[in-house]
C-alpha positions in Angstrom: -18.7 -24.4 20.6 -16.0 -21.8 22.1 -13.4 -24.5 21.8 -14.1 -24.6 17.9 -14.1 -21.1 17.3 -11.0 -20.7 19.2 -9.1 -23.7 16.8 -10.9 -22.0 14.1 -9.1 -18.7 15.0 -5.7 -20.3 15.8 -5.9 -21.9 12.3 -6.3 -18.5 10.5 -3.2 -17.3 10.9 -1.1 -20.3 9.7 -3.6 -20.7 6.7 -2.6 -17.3 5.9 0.8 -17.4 5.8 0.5 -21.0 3.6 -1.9 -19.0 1.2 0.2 -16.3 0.6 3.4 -18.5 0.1 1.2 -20.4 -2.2 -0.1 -17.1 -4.3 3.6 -16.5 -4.1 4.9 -18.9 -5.8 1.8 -18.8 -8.2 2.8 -15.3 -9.2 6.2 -16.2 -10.4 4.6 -19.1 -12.3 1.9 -17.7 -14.1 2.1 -15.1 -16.8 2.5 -14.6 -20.6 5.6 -17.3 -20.3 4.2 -20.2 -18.1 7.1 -21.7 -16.1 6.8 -25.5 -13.8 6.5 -24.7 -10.3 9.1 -26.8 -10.0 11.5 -25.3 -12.2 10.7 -21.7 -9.4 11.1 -23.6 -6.5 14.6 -25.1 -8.0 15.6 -21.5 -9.3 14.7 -19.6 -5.7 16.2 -22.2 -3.8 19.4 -21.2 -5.8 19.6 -24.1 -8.8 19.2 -23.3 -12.3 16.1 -23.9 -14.0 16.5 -26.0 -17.1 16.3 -23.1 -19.8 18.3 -20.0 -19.0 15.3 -17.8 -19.8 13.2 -19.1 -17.5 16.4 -18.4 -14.7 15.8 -15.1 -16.0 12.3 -14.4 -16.4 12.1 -15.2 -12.7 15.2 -13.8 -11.1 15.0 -10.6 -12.6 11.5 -9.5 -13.0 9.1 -12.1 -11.2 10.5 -12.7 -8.1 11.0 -8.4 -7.9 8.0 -8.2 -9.0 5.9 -10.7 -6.2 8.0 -9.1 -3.6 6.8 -6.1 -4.2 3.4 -7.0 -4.3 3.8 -8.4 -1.4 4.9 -5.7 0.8 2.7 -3.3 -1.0 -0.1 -5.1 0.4 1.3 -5.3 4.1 2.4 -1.6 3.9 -0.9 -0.8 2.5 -3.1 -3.0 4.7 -1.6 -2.2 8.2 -1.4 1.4 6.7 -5.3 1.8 6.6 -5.6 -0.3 10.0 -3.9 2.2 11.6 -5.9 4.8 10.3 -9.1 3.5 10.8 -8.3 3.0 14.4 -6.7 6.5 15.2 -9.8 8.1 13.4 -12.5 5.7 14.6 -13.4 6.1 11.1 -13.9 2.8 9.4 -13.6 4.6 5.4 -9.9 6.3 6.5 -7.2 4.7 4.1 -3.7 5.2 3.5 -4.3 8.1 1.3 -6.9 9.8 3.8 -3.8 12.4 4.7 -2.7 13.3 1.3 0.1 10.8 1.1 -1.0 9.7 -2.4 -2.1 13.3 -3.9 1.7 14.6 -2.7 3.4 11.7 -4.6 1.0 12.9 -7.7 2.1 16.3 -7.2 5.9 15.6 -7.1 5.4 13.4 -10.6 3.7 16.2 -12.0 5.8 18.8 -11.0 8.5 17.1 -13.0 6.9 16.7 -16.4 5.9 20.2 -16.2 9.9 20.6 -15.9 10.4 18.9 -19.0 7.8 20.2 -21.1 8.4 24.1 -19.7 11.9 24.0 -20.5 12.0 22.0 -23.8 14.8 19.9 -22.7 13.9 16.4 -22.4 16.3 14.8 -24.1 18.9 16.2 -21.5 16.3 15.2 -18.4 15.7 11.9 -20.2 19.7 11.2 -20.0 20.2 12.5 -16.8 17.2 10.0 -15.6 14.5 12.9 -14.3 11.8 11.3 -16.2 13.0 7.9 -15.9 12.2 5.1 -13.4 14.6 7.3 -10.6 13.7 10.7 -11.7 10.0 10.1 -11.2 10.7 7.8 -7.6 12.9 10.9 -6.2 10.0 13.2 -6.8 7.4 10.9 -6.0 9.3 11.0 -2.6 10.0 14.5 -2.1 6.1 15.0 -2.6 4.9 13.0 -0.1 7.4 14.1 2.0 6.3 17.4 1.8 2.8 16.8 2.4 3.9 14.3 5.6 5.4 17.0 7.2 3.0 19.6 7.2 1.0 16.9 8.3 3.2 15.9 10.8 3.8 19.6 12.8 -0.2 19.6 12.6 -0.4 16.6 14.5 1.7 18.3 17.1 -1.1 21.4 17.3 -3.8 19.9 16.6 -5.7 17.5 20.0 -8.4 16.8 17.7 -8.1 13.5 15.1 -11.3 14.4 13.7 -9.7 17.5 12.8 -6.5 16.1 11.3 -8.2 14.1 9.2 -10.1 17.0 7.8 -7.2 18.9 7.4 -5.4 16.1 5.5 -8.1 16.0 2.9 -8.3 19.1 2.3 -4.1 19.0 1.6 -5.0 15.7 -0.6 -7.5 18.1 -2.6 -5.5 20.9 -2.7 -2.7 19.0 -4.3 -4.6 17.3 -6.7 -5.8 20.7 -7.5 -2.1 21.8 -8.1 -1.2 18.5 -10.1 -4.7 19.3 -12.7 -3.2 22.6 -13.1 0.1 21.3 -14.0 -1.2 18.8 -16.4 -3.1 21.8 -18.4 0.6 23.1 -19.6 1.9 19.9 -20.5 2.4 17.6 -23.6 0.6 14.9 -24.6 3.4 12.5 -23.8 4.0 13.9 -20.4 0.4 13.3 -20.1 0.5 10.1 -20.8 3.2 9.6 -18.9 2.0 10.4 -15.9 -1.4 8.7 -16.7 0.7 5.5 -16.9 2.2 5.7 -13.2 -1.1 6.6 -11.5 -2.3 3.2 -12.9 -0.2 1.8 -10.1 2.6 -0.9 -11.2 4.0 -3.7 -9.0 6.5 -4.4 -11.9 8.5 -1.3 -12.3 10.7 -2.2 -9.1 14.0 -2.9 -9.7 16.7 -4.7 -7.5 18.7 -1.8 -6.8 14.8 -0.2 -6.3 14.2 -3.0 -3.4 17.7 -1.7 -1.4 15.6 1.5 -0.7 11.5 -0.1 -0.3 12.2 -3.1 1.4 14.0 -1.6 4.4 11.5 1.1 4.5 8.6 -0.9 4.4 9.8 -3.3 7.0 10.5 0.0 9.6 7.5 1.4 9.2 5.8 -2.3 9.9 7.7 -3.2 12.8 6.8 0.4 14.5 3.0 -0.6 13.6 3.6 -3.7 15.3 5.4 -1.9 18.3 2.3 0.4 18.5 -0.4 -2.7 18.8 -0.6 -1.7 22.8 -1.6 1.9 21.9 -3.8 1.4 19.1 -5.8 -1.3 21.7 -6.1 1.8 24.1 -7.6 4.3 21.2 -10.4 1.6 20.3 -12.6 3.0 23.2 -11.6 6.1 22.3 -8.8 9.1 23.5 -10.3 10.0 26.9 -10.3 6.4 28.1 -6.7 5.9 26.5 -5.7 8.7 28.6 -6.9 6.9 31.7 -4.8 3.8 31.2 -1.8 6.3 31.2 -1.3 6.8 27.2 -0.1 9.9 26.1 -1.9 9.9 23.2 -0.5 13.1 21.2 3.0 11.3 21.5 0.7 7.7 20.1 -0.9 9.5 17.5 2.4 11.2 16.1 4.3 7.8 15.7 0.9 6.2 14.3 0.2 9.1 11.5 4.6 8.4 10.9 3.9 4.6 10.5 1.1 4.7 8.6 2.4 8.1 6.1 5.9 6.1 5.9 4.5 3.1 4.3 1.5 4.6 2.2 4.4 7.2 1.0 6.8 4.0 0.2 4.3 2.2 -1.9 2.7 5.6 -3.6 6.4 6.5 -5.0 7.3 3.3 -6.1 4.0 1.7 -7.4 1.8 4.5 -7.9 -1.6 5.2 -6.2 -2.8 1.9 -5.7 -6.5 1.8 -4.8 -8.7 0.1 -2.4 -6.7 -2.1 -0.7 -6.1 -0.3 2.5 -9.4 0.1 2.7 -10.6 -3.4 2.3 -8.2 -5.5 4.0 -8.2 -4.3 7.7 -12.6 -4.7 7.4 -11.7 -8.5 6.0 -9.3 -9.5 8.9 -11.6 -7.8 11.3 -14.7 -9.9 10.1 -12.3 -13.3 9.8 -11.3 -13.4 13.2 -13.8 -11.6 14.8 -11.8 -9.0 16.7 -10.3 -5.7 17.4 -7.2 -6.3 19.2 -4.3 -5.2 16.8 -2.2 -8.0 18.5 -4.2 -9.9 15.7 -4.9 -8.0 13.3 -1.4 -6.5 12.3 0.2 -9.9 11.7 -3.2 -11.0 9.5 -3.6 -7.9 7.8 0.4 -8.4 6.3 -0.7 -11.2 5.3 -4.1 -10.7 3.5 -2.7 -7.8 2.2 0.0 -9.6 0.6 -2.4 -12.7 -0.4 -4.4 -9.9 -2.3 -1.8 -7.7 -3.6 -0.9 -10.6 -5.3 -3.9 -11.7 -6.7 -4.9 -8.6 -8.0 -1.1 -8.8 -9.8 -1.8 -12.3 -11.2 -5.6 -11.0 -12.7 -3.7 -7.9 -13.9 -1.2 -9.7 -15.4 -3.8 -12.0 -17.5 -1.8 -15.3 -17.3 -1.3 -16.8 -20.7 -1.7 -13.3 -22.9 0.3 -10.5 -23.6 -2.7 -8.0 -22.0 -1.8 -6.5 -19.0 -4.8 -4.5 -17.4 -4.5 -1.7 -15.1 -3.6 -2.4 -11.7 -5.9 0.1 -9.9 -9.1 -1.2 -12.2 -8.3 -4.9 -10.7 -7.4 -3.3 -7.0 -11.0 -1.5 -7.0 -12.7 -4.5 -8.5 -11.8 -6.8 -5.8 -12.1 -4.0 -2.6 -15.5 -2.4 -3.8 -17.3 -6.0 -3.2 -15.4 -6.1 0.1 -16.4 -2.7 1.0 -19.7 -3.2 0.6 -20.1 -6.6 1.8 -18.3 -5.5 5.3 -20.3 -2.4 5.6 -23.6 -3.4 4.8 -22.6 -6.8 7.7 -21.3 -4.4 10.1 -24.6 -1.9 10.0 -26.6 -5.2 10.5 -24.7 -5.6 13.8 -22.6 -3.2 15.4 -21.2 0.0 14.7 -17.3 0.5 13.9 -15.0 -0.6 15.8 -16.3 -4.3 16.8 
């Protein structure tokens, strides 16, 4: 019986990364213009498909498109493992420290620009409001928010308190970014309203020169930090005793994990629910803690998922495209519960 469960366990993994090639390459063939899957495969292996528009569709805003669902879903995923682990607290997300709410904040800060001054035909042509406009402050927001953050994680011993701390900056930004929205226009408004919907789409090429890097950091830091994040399972005092100095651990762990929420958040919007959900579903899959595991499984789930949720968002066949966030929560709140409601029946958090 052990010997199955260990071929069973051994098997996850590659299934995993077979999946998500498959939901891959499923993404960049479904949509409102159905494409072979053979005329992707010809086109990403660097052919030509046999109309130019379908060379097109997929070189310019599919394959963008499933790559950044992808790594959202890996940044996101190992984002909330980390967090979960650091605060033994098995609700902590990405967004637990504020991440999210300062990305909001910077958005909002910027329509408020535009509709106090009354110029935004001159913001509009110097790109403020645009795609760029709205990623810079996107970025400076979350910035901000990491590194207050940041410098409280070097005062603070507590995590407990930390976390705290970061929710009262999340609601004390989102408090700022309601305030902002009661002087604005109804355009700006609905502006705004449009990017906290959360978007894999709006990525562009020269966009992925800046996120994929990023992302890819921050992931291979969480991936150097598997050893650490072991040692804070049991908790800080017994981390401690196998020689971890955990203040120095717990900086570089909030850094990972703010790095890619803050990524994602600028580029994608506040997407929902799946940093949440996926470290609980690779926990209950393989049956384990050890972040050896888990890190390389939750990039993959998360990527499997992100892109599913992109493929129901993007109703294949139709011209409707739903919000992402409403598909994201969807899929994570039966997760949630289902993990939860499992986990009470057995142990408590962390198994």
């Amino acid at each position: 019986m052990s010997n199955l469960t260990s071929n069973y366990k051994t098997l996850l993994l590659p299934t995993l990364l077979i999946t998500l090639i498959l939901t891959f390459l499923l993404d960049i063939t479904l949509g409102s213009v159905q494409i072979p899957l053979k005329e992707v495969i010809t086109t990403l292996l660097g052919g030509q498909a046999s109309k130019t528009s379908w060379t097109n569709i997929i070189l310019k805003f599919r394959l963008p498109k499933a790559l950044t669902a992808t790594l959202a879903g890996a940044a996101l995923g190992v984002s909330g493992l980390q967090m979960q682990t650091l605060f033994r607290n098995p609700l902590a997300g990405p967004f637990v420290l504020g991440i999210s709410s300062g990305a909001s904040l910077g958005v909002a800060l910027v329509i408020l620009t535009v509709t106090t001054t009354g110029t935004p035909t001159l913001l509009k042509d110097l790109g403020v409001i645009g795609d760029f406009g709205l990623i810079v402050a996107a970025s400076l927001g979350a910035a901000s928010v990491l590194a207050i953050v940041l410098m409280v994680s070097r005062r603070v011993q507590d995590t407990t308190t930390i976390l705290i701390l970061g929710l009262l900056f999340g609601y004390a930004t989102s408090a700022i970014v309601n305030i902002l929205l009661e002087f604005s226009s109804k355009e700006s408004i609905q502006s705004y309203l449009i990017w906290t919907f959360g978007s894999f789409a709006g990525v562009t090429w020269k966009q992925m020169i800046v996120l994929a890097p990023v992302v890819l950091l921050g992931l291979v830091v969480a991936v150097l930090l598997s050893k650490p994040l072991n040692a804070l399972l049991l908790g800080e005092s017994y981390a401690r005793s196998l020689g971890l100095t955990v203040q120095k651990a717990r900086f570089w762990i909030i850094t990972s994990a703010s790095v890619l929420a803050g990524a994602i958040t600028t580029f994608c919007g506040p997407i929902a629910f799946l940093g949440v959900a996926i470290p609980h579903l690779c926990r209950s899959l393989f049956s384990t803690s050890d972040h050896r595991v888990l890190i390389p499984a939750v990039m993959m789930m998360g990527g499997i998922l992100a892109l599913m949720a992109d493929l129901i968002s993007q109703f294949p066949g139709s011209q409707i495209v739903l919000p992402l966030n409403a598909v994201t929560s969807l899929i994570g709140t039966p997760v949630v519960t289902w993990v939860i409601l499992r986990r009470n029946s057995q142990k408590s958090f962390p198994t």
